[in-house]
RODO-2510 file (C-alpha; in nm, 4 decimals, decimal comma):
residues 112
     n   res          X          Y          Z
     1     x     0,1239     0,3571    -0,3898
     2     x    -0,1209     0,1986    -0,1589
     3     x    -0,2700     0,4058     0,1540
     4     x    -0,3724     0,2762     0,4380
     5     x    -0,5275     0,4860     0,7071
     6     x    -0,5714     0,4006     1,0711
     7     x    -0,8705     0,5856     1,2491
     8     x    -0,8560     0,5749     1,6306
     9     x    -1,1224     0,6216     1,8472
    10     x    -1,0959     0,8298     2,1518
    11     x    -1,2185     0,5839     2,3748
    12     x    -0,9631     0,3411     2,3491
    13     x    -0,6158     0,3818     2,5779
    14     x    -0,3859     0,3649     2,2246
    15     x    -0,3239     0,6744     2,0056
    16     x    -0,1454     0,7044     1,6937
    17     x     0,1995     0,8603     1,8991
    18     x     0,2490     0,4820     2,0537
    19     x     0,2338     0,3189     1,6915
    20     x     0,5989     0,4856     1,6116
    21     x     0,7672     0,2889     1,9132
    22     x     0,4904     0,0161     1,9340
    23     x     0,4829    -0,1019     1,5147
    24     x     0,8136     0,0247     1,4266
    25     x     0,9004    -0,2844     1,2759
    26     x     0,5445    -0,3386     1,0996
    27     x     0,5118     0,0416     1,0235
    28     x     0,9471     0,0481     0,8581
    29     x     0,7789    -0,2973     0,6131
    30     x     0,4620    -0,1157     0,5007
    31     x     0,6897     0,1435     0,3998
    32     x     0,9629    -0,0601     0,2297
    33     x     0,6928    -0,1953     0,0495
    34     x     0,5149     0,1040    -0,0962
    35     x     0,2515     0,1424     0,1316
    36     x     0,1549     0,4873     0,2807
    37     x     0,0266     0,4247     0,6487
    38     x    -0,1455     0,7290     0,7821
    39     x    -0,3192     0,7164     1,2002
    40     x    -0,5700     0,9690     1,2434
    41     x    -0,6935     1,0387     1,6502
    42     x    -1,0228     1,0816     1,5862
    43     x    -1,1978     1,3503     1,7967
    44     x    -1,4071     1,3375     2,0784
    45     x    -1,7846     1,3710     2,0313
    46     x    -2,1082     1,1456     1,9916
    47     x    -2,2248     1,3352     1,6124
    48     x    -2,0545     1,0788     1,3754
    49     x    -2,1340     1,3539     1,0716
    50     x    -1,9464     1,6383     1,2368
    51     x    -1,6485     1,4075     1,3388
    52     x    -1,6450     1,2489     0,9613
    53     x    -1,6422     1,5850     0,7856
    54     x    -1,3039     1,6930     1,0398
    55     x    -1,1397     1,4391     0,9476
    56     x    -1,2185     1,4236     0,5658
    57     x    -0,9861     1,6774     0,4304
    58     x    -0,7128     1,5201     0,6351
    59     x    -0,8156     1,1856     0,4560
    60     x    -0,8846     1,3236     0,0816
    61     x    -0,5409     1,4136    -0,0681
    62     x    -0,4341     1,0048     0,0069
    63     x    -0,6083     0,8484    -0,2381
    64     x    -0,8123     0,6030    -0,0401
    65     x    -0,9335     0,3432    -0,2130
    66     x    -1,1718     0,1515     0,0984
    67     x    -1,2035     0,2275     0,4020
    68     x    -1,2113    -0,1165     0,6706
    69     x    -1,3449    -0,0311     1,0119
    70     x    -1,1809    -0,2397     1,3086
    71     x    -1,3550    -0,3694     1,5898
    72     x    -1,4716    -0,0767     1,7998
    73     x    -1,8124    -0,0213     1,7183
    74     x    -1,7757     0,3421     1,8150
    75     x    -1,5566     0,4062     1,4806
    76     x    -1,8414     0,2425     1,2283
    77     x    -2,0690     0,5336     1,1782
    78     x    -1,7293     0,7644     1,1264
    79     x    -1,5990     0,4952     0,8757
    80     x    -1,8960     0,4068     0,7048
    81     x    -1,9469     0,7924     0,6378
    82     x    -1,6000     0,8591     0,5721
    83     x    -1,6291     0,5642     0,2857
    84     x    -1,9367     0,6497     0,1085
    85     x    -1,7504     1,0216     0,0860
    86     x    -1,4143     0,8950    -0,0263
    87     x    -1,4528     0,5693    -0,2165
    88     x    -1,8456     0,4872    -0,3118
    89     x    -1,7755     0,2002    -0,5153
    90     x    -1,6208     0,0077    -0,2628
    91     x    -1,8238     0,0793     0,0172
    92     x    -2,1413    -0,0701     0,2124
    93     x    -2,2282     0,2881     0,2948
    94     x    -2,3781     0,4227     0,5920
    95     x    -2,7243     0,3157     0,5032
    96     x    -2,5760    -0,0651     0,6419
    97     x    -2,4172     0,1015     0,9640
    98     x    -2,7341    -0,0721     1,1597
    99     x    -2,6607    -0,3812     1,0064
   100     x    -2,3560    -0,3995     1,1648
   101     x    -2,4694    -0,3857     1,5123
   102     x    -2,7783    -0,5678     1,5329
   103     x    -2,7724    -0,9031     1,4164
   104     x    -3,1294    -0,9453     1,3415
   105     x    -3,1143    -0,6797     1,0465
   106     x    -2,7734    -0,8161     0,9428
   107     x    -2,9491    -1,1707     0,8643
   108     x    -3,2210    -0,9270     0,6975
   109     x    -2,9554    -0,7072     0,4770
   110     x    -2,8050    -1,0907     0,3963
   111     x    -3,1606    -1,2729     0,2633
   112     x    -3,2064    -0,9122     0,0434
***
């Protein structure tokens, strides 16, 4: 079965309890279809290492084959680390974290 994990940061107003009555529909076809759908609140704090290695042995036993951050840039360091942990050969890795917010070195990691 395919897993597909859902981290949410704590700065944003929707936490995994609203997905139940919010996705129902979406959450009742991922299911039908074999697909394990897992929402993790991610803690507060600013130290993306700390938060990474909480949430990691919630993450490991589901078989996660890539991790794909969403929009909110204050989830990328957590799921760039949690990536290169769980699932190296599908990852950018931290070490392109910067990348992803500045522009300049994206163009830069691009040209390599």
């Amino acid at each position: 079965a395919e897993s597909i994990v859902d981290l949410r940061s704590p700065s944003r107003k929707l936490k995994c309890s609203q997905n139940a009555s919010d996705y129902a529909d979406a959450l009742q076809a991922l299911g039908a279809a074999g697909v394990q759908y897992t929402c993790i609140d991610l803690p507060e704090g600013d130290d993306a290492q700390a938060i990474a290695n909480e949430v990691l042995p919630l993450m490991r036993p589901l078989g996660i084959q890539a991790v794909i951050n969403g929009s909110f840039d204050d989830v990328v360091e957590v799921a760039d680390l949690i990536s290169e942990r769980l699932c190296p050969e599908t990852t950018n890795g931290y070490r392109l974290s910067e990348a992803r917010h500045d522009k300049a070195r994206m163009h830069e990691v691009v040209d390599e």
